[in-house]
C-alpha positions as CSV (number, residue, x, y, z in Angstrom):
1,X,-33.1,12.9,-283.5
2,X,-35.8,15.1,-281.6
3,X,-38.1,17.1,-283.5
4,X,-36.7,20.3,-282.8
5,X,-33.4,18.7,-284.1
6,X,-35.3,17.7,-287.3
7,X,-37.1,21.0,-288.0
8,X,-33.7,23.2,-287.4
9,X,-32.5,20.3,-289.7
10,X,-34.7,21.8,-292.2
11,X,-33.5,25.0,-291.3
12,X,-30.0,24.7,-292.3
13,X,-31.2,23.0,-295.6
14,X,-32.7,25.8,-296.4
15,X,-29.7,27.8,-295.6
16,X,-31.6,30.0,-292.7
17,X,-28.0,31.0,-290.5
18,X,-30.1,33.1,-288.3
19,X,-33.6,33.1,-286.3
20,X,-35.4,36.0,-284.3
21,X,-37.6,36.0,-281.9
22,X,-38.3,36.1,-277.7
23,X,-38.7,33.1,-275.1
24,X,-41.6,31.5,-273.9
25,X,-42.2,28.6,-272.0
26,X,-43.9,26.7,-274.7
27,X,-41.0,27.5,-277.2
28,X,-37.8,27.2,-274.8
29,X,-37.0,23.3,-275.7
30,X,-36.7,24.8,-279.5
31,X,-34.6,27.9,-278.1
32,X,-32.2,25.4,-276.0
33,X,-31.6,23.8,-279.4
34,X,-31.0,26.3,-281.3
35,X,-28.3,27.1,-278.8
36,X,-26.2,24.2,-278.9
37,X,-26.6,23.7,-283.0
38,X,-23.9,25.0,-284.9
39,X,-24.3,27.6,-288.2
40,X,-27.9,29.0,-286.9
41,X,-28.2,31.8,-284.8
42,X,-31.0,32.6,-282.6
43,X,-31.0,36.4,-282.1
44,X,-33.3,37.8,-279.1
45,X,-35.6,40.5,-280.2
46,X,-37.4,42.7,-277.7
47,X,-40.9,42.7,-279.4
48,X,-42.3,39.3,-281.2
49,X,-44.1,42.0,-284.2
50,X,-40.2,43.5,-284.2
51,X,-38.6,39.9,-284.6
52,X,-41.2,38.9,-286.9
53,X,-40.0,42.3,-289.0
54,X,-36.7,41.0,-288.6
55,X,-36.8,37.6,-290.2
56,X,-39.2,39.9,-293.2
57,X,-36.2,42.0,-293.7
58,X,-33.9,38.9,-293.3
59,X,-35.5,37.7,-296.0
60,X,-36.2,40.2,-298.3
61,X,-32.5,40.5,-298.6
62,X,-31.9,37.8,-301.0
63,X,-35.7,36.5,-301.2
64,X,-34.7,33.5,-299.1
65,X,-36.2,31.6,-296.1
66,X,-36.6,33.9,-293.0
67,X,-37.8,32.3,-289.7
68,X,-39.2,33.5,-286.5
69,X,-40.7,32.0,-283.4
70,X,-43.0,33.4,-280.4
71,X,-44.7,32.0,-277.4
72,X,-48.8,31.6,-277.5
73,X,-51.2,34.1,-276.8
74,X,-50.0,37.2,-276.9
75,X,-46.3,35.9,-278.7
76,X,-48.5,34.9,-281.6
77,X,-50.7,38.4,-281.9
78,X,-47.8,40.2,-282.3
79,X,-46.8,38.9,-285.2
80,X,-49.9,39.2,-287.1
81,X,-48.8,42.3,-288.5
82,X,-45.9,41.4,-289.6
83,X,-47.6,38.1,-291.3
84,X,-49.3,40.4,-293.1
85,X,-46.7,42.3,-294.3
86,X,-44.7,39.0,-295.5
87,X,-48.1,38.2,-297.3
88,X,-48.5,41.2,-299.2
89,X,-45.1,41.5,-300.3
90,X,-44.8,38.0,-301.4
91,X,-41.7,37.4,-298.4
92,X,-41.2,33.4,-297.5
93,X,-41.0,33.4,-293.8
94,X,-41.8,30.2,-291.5
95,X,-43.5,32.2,-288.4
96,X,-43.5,29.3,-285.3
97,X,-45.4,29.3,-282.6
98,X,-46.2,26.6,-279.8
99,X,-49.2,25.5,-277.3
100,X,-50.3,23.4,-274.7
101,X,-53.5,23.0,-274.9
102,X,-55.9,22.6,-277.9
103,X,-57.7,26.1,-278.1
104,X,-61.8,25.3,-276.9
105,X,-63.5,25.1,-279.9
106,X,-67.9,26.7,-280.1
107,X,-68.7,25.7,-276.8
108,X,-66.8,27.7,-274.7
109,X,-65.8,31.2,-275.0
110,X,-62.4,31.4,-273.1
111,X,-60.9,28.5,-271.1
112,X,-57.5,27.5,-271.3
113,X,-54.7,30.9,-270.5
114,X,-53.1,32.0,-273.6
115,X,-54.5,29.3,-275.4
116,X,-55.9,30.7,-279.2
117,X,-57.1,28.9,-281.8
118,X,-54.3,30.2,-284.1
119,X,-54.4,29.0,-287.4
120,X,-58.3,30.4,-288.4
121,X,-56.6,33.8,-287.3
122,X,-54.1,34.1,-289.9
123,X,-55.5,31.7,-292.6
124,X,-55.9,34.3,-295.4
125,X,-52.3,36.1,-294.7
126,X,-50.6,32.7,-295.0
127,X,-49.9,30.5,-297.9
128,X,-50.3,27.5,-295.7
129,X,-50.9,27.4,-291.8
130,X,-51.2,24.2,-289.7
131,X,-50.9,22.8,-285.9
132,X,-48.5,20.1,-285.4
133,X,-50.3,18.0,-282.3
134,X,-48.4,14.6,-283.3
135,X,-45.6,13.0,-284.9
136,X,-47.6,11.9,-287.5
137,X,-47.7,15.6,-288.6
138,X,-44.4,16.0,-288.6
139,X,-44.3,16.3,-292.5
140,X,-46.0,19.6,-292.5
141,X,-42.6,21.1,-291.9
142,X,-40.8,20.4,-294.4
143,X,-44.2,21.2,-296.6
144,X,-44.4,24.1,-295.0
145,X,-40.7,25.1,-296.2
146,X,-41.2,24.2,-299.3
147,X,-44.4,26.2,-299.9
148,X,-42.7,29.7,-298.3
149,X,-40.1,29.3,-301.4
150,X,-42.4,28.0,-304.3
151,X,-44.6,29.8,-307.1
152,X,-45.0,33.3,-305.4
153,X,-43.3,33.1,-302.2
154,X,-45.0,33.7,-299.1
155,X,-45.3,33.6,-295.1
156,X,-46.2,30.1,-293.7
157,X,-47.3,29.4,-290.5
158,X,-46.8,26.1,-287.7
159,X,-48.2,26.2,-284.4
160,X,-46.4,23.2,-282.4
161,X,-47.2,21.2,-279.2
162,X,-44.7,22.1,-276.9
163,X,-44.8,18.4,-275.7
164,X,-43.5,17.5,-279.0
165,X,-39.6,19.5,-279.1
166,X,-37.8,16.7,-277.6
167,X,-39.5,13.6,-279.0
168,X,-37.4,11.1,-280.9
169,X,-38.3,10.4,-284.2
170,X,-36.6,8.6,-287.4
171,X,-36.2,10.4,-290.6
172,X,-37.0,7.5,-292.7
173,X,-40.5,7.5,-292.3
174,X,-41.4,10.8,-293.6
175,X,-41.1,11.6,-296.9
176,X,-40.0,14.6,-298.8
177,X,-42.7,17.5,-299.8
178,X,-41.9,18.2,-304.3
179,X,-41.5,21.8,-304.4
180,X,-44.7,23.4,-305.9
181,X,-44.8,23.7,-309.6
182,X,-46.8,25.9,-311.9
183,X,-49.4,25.1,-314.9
184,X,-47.4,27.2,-317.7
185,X,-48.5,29.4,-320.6
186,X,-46.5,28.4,-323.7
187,X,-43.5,30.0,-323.6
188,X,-42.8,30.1,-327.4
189,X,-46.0,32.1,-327.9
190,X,-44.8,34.8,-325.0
191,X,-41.5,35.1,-326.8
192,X,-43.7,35.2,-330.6
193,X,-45.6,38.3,-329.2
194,X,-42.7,40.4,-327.5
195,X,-40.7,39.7,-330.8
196,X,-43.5,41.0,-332.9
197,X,-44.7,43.6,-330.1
198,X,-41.1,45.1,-330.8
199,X,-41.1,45.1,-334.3
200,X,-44.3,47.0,-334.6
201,X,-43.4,49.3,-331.9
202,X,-42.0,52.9,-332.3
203,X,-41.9,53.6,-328.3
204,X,-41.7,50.4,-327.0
205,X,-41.2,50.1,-322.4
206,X,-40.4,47.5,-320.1
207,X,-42.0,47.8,-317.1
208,X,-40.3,45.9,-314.4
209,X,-41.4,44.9,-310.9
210,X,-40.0,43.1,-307.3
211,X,-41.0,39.7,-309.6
212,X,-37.7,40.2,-311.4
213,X,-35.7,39.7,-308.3
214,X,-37.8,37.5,-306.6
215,X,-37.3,35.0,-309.4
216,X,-33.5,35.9,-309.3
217,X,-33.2,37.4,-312.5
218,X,-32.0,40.5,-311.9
219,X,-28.6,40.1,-313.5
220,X,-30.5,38.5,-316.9
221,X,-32.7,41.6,-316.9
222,X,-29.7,43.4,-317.0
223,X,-28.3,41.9,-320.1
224,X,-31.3,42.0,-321.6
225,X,-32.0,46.1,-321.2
226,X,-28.6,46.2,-323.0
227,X,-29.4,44.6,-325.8
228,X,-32.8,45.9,-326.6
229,X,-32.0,49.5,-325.3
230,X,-35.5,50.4,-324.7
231,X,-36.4,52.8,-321.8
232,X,-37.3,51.0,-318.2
233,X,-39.5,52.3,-315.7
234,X,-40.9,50.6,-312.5
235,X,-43.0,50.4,-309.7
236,X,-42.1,52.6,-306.8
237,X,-41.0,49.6,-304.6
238,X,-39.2,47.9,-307.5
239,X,-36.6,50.7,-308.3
240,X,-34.3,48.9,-307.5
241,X,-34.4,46.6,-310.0
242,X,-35.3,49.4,-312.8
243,X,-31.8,50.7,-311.6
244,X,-29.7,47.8,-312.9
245,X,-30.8,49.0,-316.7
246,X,-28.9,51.5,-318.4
247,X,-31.6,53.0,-319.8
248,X,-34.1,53.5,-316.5
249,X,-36.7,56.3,-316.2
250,X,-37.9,56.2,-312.7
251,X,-41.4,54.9,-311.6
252,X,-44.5,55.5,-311.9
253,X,-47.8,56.0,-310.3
254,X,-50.3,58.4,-308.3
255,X,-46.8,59.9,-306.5
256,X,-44.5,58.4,-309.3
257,X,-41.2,60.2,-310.9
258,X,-43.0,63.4,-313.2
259,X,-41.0,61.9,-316.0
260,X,-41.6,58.2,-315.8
261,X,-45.0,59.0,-315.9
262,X,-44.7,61.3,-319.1
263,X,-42.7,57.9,-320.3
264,X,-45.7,55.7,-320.1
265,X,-48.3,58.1,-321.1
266,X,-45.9,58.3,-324.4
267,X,-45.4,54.7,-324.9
268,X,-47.3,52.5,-327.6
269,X,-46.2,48.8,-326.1
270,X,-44.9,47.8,-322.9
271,X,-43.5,44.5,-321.9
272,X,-44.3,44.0,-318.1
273,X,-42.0,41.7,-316.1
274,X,-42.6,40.7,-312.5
275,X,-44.9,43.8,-311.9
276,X,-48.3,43.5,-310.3
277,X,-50.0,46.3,-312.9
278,X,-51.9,47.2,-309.5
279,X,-52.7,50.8,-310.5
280,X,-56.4,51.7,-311.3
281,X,-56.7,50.8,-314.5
282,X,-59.6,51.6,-314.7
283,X,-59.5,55.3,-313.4
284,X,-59.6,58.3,-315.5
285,X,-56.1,58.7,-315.1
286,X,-54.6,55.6,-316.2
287,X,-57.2,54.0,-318.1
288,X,-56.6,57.1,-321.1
289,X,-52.8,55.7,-320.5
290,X,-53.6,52.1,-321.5
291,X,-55.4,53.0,-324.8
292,X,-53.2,54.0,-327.1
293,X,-50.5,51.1,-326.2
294,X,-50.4,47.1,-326.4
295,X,-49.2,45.3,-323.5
296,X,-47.5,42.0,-322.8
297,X,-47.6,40.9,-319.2
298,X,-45.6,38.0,-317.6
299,X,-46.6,37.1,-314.1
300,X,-46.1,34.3,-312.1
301,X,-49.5,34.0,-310.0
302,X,-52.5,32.8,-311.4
303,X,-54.6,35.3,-309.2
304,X,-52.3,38.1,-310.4
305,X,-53.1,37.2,-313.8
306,X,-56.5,37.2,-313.7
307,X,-56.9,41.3,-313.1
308,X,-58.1,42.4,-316.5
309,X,-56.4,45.2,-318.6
310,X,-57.6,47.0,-321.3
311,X,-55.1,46.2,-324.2
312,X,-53.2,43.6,-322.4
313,X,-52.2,39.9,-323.2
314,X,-51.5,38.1,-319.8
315,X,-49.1,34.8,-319.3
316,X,-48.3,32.9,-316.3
317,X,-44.7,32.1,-316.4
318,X,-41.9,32.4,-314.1
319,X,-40.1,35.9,-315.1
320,X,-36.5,34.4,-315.2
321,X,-37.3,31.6,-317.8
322,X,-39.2,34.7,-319.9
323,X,-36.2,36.4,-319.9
324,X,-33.5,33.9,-320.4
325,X,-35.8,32.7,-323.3
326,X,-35.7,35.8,-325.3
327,X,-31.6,36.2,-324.5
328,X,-31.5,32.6,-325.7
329,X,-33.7,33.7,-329.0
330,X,-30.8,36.4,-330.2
331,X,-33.4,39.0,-329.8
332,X,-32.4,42.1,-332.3
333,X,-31.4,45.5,-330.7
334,X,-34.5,47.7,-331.3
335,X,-33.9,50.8,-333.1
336,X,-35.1,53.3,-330.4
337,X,-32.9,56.5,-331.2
338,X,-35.4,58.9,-331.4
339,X,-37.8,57.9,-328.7
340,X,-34.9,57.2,-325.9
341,X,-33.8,60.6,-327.2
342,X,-37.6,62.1,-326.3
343,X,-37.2,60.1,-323.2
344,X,-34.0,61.8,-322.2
345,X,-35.1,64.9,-323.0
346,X,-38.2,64.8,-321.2
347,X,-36.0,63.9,-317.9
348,X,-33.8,66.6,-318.5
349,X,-36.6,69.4,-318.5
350,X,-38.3,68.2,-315.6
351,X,-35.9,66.0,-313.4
352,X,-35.2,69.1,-310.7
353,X,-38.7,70.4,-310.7
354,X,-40.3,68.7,-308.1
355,X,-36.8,68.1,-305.9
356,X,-37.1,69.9,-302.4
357,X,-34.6,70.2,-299.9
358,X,-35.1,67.5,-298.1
359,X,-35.0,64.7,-301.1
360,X,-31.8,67.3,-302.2
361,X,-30.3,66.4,-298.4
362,X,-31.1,62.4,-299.0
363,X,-29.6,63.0,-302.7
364,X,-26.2,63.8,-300.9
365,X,-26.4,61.0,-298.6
366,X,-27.4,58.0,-300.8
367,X,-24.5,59.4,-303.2
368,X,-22.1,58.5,-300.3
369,X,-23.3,55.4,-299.4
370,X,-21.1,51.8,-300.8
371,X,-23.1,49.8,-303.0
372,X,-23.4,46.8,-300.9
373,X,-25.0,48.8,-298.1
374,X,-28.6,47.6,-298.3
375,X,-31.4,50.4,-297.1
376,X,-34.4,50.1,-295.4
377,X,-37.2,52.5,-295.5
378,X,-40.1,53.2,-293.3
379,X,-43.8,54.5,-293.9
380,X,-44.9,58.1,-294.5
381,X,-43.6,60.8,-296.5
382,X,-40.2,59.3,-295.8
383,X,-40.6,56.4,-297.7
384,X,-41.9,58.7,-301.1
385,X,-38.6,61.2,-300.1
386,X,-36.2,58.3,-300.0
387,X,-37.6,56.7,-303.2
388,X,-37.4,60.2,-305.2
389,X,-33.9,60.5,-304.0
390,X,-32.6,57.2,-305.1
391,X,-34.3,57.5,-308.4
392,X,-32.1,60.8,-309.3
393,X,-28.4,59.7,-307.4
394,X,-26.4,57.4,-308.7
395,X,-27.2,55.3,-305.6
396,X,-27.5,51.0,-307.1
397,X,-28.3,49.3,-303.3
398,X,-30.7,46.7,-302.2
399,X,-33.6,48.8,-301.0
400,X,-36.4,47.3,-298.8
401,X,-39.8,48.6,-298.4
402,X,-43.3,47.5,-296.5
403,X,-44.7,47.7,-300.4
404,X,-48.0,46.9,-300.8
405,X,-49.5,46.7,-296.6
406,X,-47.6,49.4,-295.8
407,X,-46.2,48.8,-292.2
408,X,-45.3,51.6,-290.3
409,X,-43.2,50.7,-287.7
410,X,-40.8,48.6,-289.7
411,X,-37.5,49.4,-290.7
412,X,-35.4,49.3,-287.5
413,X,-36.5,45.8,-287.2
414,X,-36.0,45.1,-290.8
415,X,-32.5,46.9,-291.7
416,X,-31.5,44.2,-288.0
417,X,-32.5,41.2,-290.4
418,X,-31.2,43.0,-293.7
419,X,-27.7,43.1,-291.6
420,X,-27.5,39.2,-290.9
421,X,-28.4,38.5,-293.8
422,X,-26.0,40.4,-296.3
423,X,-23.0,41.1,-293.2
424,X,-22.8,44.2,-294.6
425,X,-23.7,48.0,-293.3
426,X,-27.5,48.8,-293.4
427,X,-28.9,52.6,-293.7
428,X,-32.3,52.4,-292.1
429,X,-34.3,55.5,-293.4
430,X,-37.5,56.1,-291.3
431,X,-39.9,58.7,-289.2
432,X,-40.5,60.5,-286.4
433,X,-43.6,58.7,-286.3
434,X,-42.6,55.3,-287.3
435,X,-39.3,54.6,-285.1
436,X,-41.5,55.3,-282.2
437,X,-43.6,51.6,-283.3
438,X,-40.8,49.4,-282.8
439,X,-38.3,52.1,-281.0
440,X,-37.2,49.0,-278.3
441,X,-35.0,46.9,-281.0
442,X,-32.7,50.5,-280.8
443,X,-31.3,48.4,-277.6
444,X,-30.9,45.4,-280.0
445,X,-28.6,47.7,-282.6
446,X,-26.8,49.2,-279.2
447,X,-26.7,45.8,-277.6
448,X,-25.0,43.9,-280.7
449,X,-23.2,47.0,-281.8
450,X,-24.7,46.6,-285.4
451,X,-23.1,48.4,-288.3
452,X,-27.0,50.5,-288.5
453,X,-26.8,54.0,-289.6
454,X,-30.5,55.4,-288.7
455,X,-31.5,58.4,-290.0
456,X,-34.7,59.6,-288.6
457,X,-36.8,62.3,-291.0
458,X,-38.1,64.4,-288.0
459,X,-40.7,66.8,-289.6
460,X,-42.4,66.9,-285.9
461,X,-45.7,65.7,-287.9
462,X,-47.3,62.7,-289.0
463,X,-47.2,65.0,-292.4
464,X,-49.1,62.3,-295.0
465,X,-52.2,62.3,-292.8
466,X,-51.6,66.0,-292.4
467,X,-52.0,66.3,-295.4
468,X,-55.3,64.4,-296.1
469,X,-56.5,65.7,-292.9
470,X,-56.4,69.3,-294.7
471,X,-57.9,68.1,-298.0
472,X,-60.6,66.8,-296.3
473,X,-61.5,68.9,-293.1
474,X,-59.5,72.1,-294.7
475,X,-58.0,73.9,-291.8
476,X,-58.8,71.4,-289.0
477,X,-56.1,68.3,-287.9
478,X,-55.8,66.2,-285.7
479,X,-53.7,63.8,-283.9
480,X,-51.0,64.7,-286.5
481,X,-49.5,68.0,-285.5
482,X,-48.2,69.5,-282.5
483,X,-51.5,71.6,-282.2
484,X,-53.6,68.5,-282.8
485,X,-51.7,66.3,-280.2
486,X,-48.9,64.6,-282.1
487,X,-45.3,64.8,-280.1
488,X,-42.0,63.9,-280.8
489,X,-39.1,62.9,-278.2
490,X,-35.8,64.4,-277.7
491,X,-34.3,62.0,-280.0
492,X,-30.9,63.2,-279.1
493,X,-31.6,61.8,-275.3
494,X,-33.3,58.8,-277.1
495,X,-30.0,58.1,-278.5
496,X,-28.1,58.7,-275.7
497,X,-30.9,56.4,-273.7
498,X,-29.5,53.5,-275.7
499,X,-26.2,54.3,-275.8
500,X,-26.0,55.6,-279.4
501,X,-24.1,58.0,-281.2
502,X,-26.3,60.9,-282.0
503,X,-25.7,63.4,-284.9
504,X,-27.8,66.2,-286.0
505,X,-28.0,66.6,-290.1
506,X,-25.2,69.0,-291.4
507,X,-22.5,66.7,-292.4
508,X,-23.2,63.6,-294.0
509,X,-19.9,62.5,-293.9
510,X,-20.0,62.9,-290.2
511,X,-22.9,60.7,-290.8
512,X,-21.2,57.6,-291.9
513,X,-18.0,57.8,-289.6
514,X,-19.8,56.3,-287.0
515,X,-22.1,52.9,-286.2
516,X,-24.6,52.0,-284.6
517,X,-25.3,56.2,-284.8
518,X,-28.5,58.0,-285.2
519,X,-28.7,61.0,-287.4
520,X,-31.7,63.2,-287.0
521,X,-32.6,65.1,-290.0
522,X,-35.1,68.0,-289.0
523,X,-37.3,68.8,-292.0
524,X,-40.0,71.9,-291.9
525,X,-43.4,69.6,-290.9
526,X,-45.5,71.9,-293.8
527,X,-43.2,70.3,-296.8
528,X,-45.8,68.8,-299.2
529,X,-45.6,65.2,-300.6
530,X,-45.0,66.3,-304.0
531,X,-45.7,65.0,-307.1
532,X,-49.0,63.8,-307.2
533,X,-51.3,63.0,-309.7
534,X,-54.8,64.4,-308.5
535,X,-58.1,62.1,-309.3
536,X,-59.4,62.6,-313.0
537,X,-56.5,63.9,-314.7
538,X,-53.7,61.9,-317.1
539,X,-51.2,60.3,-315.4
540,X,-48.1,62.9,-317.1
541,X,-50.3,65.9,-315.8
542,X,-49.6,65.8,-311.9
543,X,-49.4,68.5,-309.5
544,X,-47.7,71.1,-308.6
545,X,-48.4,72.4,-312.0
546,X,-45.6,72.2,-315.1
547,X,-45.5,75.9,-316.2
548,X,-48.6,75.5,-319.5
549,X,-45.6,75.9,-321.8
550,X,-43.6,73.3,-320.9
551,X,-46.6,70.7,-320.2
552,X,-47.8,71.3,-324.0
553,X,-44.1,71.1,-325.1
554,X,-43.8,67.5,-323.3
555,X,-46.8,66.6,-324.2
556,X,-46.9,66.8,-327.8
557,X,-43.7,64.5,-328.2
């Protein structure tokens, strides 16, 4: 068995099916064997920051080993974006790489073409990054596997001689890396407070995060909500999994649902699950929020856990043994009546108010869409129109995000991964501004006739910078209009370029009769990001405005 044998070996094992990335010399022995080995795909991407994207969104999927591989030099700069992406989003991708040469160390500025020293590059955006020179580091691969999926997933990062694809080796003489394990809080004493948290409680929350699904409990969280029947709220990027509960209020934060917001502000003890707490906590906003409330928080990650909250009790457990615990402890319904019936109410006077045409326009769409489609989002006031819309239809899908770095640029190449990963439909929401970042994998879609619907939020503006741009400087922008030297293509002759079926917005239907297609929905570029909560005020007081009436009405509750 050659090494490249043995690592695609691992591969499979790990259930990978398919791998993205672009030929170089240095990789080509691993490309050749990828080729002739059955049940893994290698899928040629047209930008190594696009493939890496692709294995992120491949991954994100189901929260399962993505892989992608890239030439030196300038193969492995490309994808440093997208290693940071996987980092902050907690995303277990094996990013490969190959070299020749040893990168010069001190000495010598530049010597050997291509040639980087790659791994003190990337070091602090990687859970673990090594170079494989000999066999005798041959184990690092299956380390390296077994560190992506362990604790709080992550990227991880190999950087191979090329010399080494196609060298025998025998499988006996390395041994197998134990998955990485976690020094646990007591778990009786985590279920002891959320039992008596409860009981005390007269508005009690859970507050859920991307944790929940990333330790696969989704489903348990489920059964869970319906037992205890206490209201759910999120973060932005984990609606998602808020949306599984009965009983789920939206998100919250600085340009969070009006109402989930009003939910927290309201609520004496919250029960966090899989949710970084990563607002300011201690800004004048939120920090008046934490004061009146106890909180439990369950978090994997022993640097997560070491923020400190006002009010707050932290554990380090693994969210899905939290939960099945407390099923397992026949945890009594709590009685809630009154305050889910202040919750509701709350929604129902304010749900519409900040709703403008445009997240009216995705409303319609999402509504349409089949459950098992999964969406994909981009960056920009798309992302925050998308989000509000799936928060108020009835829309239940997978939803992927570039959460906490915030990658423009990515969800073409992530709804390409999100498709080989589920074999089922993708709706890739993004920009004007951010389909231009990665706009070459359109001739991937076109190529492979992917079931992608794309629908491109043209507002002719890069409209969040716009917007700061004008807080800032007042009347004076630029680079983000068409005055300050910001353009758009002809998107329909984009589409038509890469032989795509074009559709301008009207009728959605129309939208979804068709794939690979590209809908381009044309939005007036001076619609304002709206809600959001402006520095020193309570987090339920955001802006635009609530007529004074209605604010102290709410408010009171």
């Amino acid at each position: 068995m050659t090494i490249a044998e043995y690592l695609i070996g691992v591969l499979k094992k790990n259930n990978v099916t398919d791998v993205f990335g672009i030929p170089g010399g240095v990789v080509l022995d691993l490309l050749y064997t990828f080729e002739k080995t059955e049940g893994i795909t290698p899928h040629l991407s047209y930008h190594e920051q696009a493939a890496a994207f692709e294995a992120c969104g491949y991954s994100q999927v189901n929260h399962t080993l993505g892989v992608t591989y890239a030439t030196r030099g300038p193969g492995f700069t490309n994808l440093i974006t997208s290693i940071a992406d996987a980092y902050a989003d907690s995303i277990p991708v094996l990013f490969i790489t190959a070299h020749t040469d040893i990168a010069v160390g001190e000495s010598v500025r530049f010597e050997k073409e291509q040639e980087l020293n790659t791994v003190p590059m990337i070091r602090n955006i990687t859970k673990y990054a090594e170079v494989i020179e000999n066999i005798d580091d041959i184990f690092k691969i299956e380390k390296a596997v077994a560190i992506a999926l362990g604790r709080r997933k992550g990227p991880v990062f190999l950087d191979f001689a090329s010399h080494l694809w196609n060298r025998e080796i025998c499988i006996s003489q390395f041994g197998s890396y134990e998955k990485e394990t976690i020094q646990n809080d007591s778990l009786d004493l985590v279920i002891k407070r959320i039992r008596g948290g409860l009981k005390k409680a007269n508005r009690p929350v859970l507050l859920v995060g991307d944790g929940v699904r990333q330790a696969n409990a989704v489903d348990d969280l489920k059964k869970l909500c319906d037992i205890l029947r206490i209201p759910v709220i999120s973060s932005r990027c984990g609606e998602d999994v808020g949306k599984c509960c009965e009983n789920y209020f939206g998100y919250i934060g600085s340009h969070g649902i009006r109402y989930a917001n009003f939910v927290f502000a309201k609520a004496d003890y919250v029960i966090v699950l899989g949710n970084r707490m990563a607002f300011p906590a201690k800004s004048k906003s939120f920090s008046v929020a934490l004061r009146n409330k106890t909180i439990t928080w369950i978090d994997v990650d022993e640097k997560e856990v070491e923020r400190i909250i006002d009010n707050t009790e932290v554990f380090q457990l693994d969210v899905r043994k939290v939960i099945s615990a407390l099923l397992e402890s026949d945890i009594n319904t709590v009685q809630v009546d009154k305050w889910i019936s202040d919750c509701n109410y709350i929604r129902d006077k304010i749900a519409d108010f900040d709703k403008c045409w445009t997240v009216s326009y995705l409303v319609k769409i999402l509504n349409m869409i089949p459950d098992d489609f999964v969406i994909t989002v981009d960056v920009g006031n798309n992302e925050f129109w998308v989000a509000q819309a799936y928060v108020l239809s009835k829309a239940k899908n997978r939803i992927l995000y570039s959460k906490s770095f915030g990658a423009l640029g990515s969800s073409v190449a992530k709804a390409i991964g999100a498709y080989y990963a589920s074999g089922k439909p993708v709706i890739c929401f993004t920009g004007d501004q951010g389909l231009q970042l990665n706009v070459q994998e359109l001739q991937f879609i076109s190529q492979e006739k992917l079931p992608i619907y794309i629908c491109v939020i043209n507002n002719s503006a890069s409209g969040m910078i716009r917007d700061k741009e004008l807080q800032r400087y007042k009347n004076k922008v630029i680079h983000t209009t068409k005055e300050g030297g910001y353009s758009v293509p002809n998107l329909q002759k984009l589409a038509e370029t890469y032989r795509l079926k074009y559709e301008i917005w009207g009728d959605c239907e129309e939208f979804l009769s068709y794939s690979p297609v590209l809908l381009e929905l044309r939005v007036q570029d001076e619609i304002p990001l709206r809600p959001l909560l402006p520095i020193g005020r309570v987090c339920q007081n955001m802006s635009p405005d609530l007529p004074a009436n209605i604010f102290a009405e709410l408010d009171a509750i």
